[in-house]
N, C-alpha and C positions, 0 to 999 in steps of 0.2 A: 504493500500500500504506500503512496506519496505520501511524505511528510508536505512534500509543497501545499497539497491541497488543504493537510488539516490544516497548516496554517496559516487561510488564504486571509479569515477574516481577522486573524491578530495581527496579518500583516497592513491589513488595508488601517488598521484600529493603529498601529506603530508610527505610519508614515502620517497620517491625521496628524498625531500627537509631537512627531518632530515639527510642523508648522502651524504648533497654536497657542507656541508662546507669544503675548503680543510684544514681551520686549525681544524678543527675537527679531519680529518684524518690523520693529522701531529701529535695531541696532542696525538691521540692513539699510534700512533709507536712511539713519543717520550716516553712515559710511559711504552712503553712496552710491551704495553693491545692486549688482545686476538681478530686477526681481522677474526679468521677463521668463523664465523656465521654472516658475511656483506653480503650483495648481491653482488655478482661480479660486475653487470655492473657502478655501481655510484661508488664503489671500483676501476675497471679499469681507467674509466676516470680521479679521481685523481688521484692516483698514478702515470698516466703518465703526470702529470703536475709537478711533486717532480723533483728533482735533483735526478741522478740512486744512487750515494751514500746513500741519506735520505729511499728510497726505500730499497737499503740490506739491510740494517739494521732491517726491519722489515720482511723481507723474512719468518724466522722461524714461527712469526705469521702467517702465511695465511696458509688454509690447503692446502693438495699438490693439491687437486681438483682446488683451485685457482691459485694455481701459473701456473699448466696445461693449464687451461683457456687463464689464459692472454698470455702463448707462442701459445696459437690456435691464438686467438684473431689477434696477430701481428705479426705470421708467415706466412698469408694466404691473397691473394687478388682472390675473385672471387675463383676459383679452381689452383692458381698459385702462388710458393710461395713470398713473397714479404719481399728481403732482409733489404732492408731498415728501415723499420719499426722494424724490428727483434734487428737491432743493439742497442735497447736502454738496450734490455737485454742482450746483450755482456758485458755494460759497470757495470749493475747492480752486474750481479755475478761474473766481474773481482773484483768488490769493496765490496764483502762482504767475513767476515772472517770466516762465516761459514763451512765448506769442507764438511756436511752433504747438504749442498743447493746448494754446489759448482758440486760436485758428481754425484747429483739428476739431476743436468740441463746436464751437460755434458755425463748422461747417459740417456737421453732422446729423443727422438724419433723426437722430434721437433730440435732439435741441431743437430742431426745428418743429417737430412734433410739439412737444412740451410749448413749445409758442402759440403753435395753434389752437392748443389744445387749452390751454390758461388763461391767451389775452383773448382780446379783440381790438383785431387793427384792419384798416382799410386805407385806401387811397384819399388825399386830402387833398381839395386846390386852395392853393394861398389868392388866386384873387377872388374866389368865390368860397370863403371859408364858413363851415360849418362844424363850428365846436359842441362837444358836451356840456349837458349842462350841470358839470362838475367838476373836480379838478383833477380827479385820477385818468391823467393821459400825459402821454409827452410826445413831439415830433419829433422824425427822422431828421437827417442830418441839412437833405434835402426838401426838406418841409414838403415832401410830398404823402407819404405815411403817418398814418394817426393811429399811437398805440392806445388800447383803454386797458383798465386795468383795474383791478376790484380796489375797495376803500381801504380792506386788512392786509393787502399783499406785502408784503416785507423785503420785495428781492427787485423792489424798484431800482434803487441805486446799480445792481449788477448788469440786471438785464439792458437797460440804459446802455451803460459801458460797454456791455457784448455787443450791442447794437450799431454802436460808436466807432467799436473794433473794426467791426464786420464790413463796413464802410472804409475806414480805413484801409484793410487788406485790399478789398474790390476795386473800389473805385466809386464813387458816385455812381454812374451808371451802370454799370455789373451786380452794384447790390441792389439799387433797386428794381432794374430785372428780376434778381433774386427773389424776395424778398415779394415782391407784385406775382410773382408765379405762386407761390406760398398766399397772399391773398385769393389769387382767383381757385386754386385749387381745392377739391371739395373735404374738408377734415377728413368724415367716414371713409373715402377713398384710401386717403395715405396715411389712416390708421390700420384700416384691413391690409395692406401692403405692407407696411413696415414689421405689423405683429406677424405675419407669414415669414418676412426675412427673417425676425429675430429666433421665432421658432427653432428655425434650421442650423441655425449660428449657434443658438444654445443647446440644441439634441446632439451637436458634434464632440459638445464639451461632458455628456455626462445630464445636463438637467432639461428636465421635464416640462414641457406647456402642463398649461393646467387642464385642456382638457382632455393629453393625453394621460395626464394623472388620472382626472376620473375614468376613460378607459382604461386603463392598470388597475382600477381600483372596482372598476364594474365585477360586481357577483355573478355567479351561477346564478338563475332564474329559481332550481330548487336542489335538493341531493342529490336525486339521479342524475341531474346534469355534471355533477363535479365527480360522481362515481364514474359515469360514459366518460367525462377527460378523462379522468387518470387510465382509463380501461384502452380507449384508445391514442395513449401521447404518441407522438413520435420524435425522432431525435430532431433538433434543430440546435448546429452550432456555427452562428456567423463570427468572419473571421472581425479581428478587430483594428484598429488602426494603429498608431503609435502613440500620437495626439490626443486619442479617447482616454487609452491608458494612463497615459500622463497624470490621470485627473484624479484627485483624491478628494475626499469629504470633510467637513468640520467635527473634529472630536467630537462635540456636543452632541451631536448627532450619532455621534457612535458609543456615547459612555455605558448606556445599557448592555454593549456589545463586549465589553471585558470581562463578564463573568457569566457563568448560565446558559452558554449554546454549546454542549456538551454534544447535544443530539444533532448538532449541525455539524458540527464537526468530524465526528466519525462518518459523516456520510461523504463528507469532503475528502474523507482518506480516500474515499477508493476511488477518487476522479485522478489517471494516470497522466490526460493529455495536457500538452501544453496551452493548445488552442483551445479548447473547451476551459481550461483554468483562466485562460485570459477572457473569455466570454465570460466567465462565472464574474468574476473581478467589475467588469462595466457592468454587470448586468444589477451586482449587489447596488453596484453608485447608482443607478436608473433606478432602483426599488426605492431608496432611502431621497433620494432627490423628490420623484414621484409624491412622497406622504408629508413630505416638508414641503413642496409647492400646494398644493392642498389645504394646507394651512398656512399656507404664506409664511412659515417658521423662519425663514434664515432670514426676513425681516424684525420679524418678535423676540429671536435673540436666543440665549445662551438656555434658559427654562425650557423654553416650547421646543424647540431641539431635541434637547433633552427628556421630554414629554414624550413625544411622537417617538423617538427612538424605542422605548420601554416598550410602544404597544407594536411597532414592525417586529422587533425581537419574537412579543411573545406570540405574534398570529402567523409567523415564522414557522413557530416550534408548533405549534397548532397542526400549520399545513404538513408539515414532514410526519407529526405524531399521525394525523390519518391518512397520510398516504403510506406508512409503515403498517398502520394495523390492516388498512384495504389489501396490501400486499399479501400481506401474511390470511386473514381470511379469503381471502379468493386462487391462495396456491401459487403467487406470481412470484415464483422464490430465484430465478434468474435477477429479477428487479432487485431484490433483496442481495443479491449476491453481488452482480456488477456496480450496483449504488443508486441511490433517487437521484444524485444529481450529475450522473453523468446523460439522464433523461429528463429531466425539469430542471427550469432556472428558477431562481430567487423571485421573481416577478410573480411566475404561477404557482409555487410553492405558499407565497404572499397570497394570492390571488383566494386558493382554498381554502387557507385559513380564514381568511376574511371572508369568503362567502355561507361557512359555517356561522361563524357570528353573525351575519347581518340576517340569514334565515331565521335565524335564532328569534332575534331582535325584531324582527319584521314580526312574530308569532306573538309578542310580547304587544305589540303596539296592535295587534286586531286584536286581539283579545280585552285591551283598555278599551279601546274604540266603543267593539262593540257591548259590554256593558258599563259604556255610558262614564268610564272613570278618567279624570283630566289630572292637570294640575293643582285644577280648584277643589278638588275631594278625597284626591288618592292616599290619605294622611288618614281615610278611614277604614283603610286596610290592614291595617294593625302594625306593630314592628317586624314578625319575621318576615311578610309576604310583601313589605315595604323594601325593608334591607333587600330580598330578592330581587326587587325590583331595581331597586339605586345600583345594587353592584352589577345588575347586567347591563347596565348602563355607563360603567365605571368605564375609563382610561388607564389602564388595560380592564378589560372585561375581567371578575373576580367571580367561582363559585363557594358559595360560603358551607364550609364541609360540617364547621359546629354551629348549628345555631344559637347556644345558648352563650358558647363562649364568643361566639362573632368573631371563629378559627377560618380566614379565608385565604385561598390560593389563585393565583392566573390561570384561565382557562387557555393554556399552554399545549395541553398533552389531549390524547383522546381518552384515556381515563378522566380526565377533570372534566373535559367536552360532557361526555354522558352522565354523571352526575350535576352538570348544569341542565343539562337539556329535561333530567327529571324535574330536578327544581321548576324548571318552564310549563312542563307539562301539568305539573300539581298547582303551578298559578293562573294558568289556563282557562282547567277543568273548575277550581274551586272558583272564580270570577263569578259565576252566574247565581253561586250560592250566595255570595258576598254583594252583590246587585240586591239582591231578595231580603238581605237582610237590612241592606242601607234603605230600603225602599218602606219597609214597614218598621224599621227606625223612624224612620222622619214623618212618618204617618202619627208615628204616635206622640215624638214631638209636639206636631201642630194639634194633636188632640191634648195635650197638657198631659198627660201619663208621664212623661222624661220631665223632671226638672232639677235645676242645680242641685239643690239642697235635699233630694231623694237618695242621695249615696256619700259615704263618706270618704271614696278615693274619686271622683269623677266630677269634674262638672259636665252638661249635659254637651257641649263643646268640645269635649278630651273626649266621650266614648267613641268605640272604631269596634270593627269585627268583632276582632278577637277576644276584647271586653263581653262583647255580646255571644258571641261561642262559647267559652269558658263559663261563663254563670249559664248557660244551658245546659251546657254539659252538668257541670258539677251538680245542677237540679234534678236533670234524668237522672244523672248515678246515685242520689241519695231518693229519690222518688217523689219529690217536692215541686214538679211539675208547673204545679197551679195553686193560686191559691184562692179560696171564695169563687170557685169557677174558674177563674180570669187566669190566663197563662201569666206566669212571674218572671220579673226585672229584674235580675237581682238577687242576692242572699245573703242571708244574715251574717256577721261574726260568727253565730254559735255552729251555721249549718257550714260553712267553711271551714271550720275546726272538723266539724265531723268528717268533712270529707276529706279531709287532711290524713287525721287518723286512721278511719277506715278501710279507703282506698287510694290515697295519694301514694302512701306509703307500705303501700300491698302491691306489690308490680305482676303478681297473677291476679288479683281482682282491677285492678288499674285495666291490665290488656285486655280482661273481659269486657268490664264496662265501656271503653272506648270503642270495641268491636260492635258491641251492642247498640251504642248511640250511631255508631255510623252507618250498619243496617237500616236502623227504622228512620233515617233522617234522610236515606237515600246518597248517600255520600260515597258509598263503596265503589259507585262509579267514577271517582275522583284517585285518580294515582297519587299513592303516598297520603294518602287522608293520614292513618293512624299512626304515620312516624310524625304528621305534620302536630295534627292534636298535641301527640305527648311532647315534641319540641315546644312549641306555646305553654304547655303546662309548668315546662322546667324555665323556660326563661323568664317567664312573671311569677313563679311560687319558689323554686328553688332556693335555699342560701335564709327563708325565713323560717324560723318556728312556730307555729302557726297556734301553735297552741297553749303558747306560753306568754303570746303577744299581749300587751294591754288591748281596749278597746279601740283606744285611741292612737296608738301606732300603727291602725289598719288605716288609717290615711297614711300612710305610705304604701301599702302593698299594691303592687299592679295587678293585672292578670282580672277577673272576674269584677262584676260591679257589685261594692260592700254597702247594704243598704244601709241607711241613715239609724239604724236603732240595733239595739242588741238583740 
């Protein structure tokens, strides 16, 4: 087996980390030293950490291919261009005394964009003049241009000067040709132009449009479609360039990557070839580029990098974990033996695991839908089916293995997968139960039955489900049903004791009567009802003595509604 390959991604995590000191990259532009042969992206993110002063100054180092870069990089949000971000290079090549750097940017294709896309300027005649009726505008040199410009803009003074330049270089005449072609031309035109150039400029260096992210990021439709890929992959390995190579990623991006890919690893042993390793290699920088353009991360900085890393890691190990156990249940043990990744890249491997989670997640969101549960309510689900809910929601996605201790893991592996998916399945099924209950809850609310002062842990506000499960329950198990006819709300201190004693703490009358109540309540059709039960039962009663309690320390105890008297 290649050591190369297991150490494809500590190599890629090594070379990161030699270009992320930022006083690294101060001491080279302090010195002078040639930055044209850095990887752009661990080059971008420092430099935009520098003051724009410390930055011109090194301008001339970078080849023009980088400086291009970084105006893509911060010209662009999605397919739209995003001024803001732009301004740091306003202030960079206002501050540098270069005029060969100064020239190049303001003859640039991304500058001129940014103009159009900010101001508003048109053709002006000085004998038939028509001004604003404001003061935010200023004339061209030749007073035939009138630029307008909002009230808050801040980059009056540079742009001015660029404008001044720009003139200067040309000539009166040549710029305002220039400059008059740029007025008549239609924005949308040579926006959709330019963002087609930059694409291709930046797919050569390693990163991603955004909407070939969301394609990279598109799911399977449902499981048999990711079972049919895996069943029919075939090999694809394109060769790669020298220049693609070149390109390394920002630590930050990779810090979830130096511990915990154990099972990536071993699978990278068995890839022998040189060109499939150097495809593995762009293919990882396209994965991680991919989910940090998505989130616009390597604008947001040093966190969100960092973020987004931890969840590619674990929907990584995701994809490999079922496409190990697909192997291994279906007899595909040639796969097994030659390696998953000498037949999947990173992208697709990426790819399954995420479309595992998003089916997942998509079950989770019809099933709110359709009983009717929002943001405004779902606080009446009680704590475990709530927690279920937030951590399959979490960043990384989290199955919670102890309920009561709130012991959770990443749903990483296909052991963790399927005990999340039961969790799904038991929040699912029990929704419509949990409808039914909110429903003749609030019924009896507005008939005045629910009021604050009827229970001693609850105002009428804090009950949720589970409150209302638990004193059902515990009334079936003691036989306390009803009381004067009328079904009951609630239970005493003393019948809470009892059921403490009797059967809280009897765990062969406990499974009975839990079996019992979930027959005649109709629940048996709900997977995991009676590990869900006795989870609720321990995380609201556990750790109390129930029977030792004053009266008055039952306002503290969670779990069942304690009615207001002894």
């Amino acid at each position: 087996m290649s050591q190369n390959g297991k150490e494809l991604i500590s190599n890629i995590l090594k070379e990161a980390e030699s270009y992320s000191s930022l006083d690294i990259i101060e001491s080279y532009i302090e010195q002078g030293q040639d930055l044209s042969n850095l990887p752009v992206q661990p080059l971008y993110v420092a430099i935009k950490s520098l003051p724009p002063a410390k930055v011109a100054m090194a301008l001339e180092k970078f080849s023009a291919e980088q400086r291009e870069t970084f105006l893509d990089l911060d010209l662009w949000t999605k397919d739209d261009i995003d001024p803001q971000s732009f301004h740091f290079w306003l202030s960079v090549y206002s501050a540098t005394d270069n005029d060969e750097m100064k020239y190049e940017f303001i003859n640039s294709n991304e500058f001129t964009l940014y103009l159009k896309g900010k101001m508003s300027f048109w053709t002006f005649d000085l004998e038939d003049p028509e001004y604003p009726d404001h003061d935010n505008y200023f004339l061209t040199e030749c007073n035939q241009l009138l630029f307008e410009f909002d009230e808050d803009f801040e980059y009056v003074g540079e742009i001015k000067q660029f404008v001044k330049d720009f003139y200067s270089q040309k000539g009166v005449d040549h710029a305002y040709q220039h400059l008059f072609k740029i007025v008549s031309d239609g924005f949308l035109n040579m926006q959709e132009e330019e963002y087609r150039f930059k694409k291709h400029r930046l797919n050569d260096l390693g990163f991603v449009d955004y909407y070939d992210a969301l394609e990279l990021n598109n799911p399977f439709p449902s499981n048999s479609h990711v079972d049919l890929f895996i069943n029919k992959k075939e090999v694809l390995t394109p060769e790669i360039d020298a220049e693609s190579l070149n390109q390394c990623l920002d630590k930050n991006a990779l810090i979830a990557f130096k511990s915990g890919f154990e099972s990536i690893n071993d699978e990278l042993a068995k890839v022998e070839s040189k060109v499939r390793l150097e495809f593995l290699q762009f293919n990882f920088t396209k994965l991680v580029n991919s989910t940090l353009t998505l989130q616009d991360a390597l604008k947001d900085g040093a966190m969100a990098m960092t973020r987004i890393g931890k969840v590619t890691l674990n929907t990584l190990k995701l994809g490999l974990s079922y496409i190990q156990n697909f192997t291994k249940e279906n007899g595909l043990t040639a796969l097994s033996d030659t390696g998953i990744f000498n037949l999947f890249d990173f992208v697709e491997i990426y790819r399954i695991g995420h479309s595992l989670i998003l089916l997942e997640q998509k079950r989770l969101k019809k099933a709110l839908a359709q009983n009717e549960f929002t943001s405004e309510n779902d606080s009446f689900l009680g704590e475990v089916l709530y927690h279920i809910l937030e951590e399959s929601f979490a960043s990384p996605v989290q199955v919670i293995l102890n309920k009561v201790e709130n012991e959770k893991v990443y749903v990483s592996t296909f052991e963790n997968y399927q005990k999340w998916k039961n969790d799904i399945n038991l929040f699912s099924e029990i929704l419509p139960f949990v409808r039914g209950f909110y429903k003749t809850f609030n019924e009896l609310k507005a008939a005045g039955q629910v009021m604050d002062d009827y229970y001693l842990n609850f105002g009428s506000a804090d009950i949720d489900f589970e409150a209302l499960l638990l004193s059902t329950f515990i009334n079936h198990a003691n036989g306390e049903m009803t009381k004067n006819g009328s079904p009951k709300i609630g239970v005493t201190v003393a019948e809470l004791r009892t059921f403490s004693k009797d059967i809280l703490c009897n765990e062969l009358s406990l499974d009975k009567k839990v079996k019992t109540f979930i027959s005649e309540f109709g629940l048996n059709e709900v997977t995991g009802t009676e590990s869900y039960i006795q989870e609720v039962l321990k995380f609201h009663l556990s750790g109390y003595d129930l029977e030792e309690l004053e009266t008055e320390e039952f306002r503290h105890v969670g779990g069942p509604l304690i009615l207001n008297k002894v």
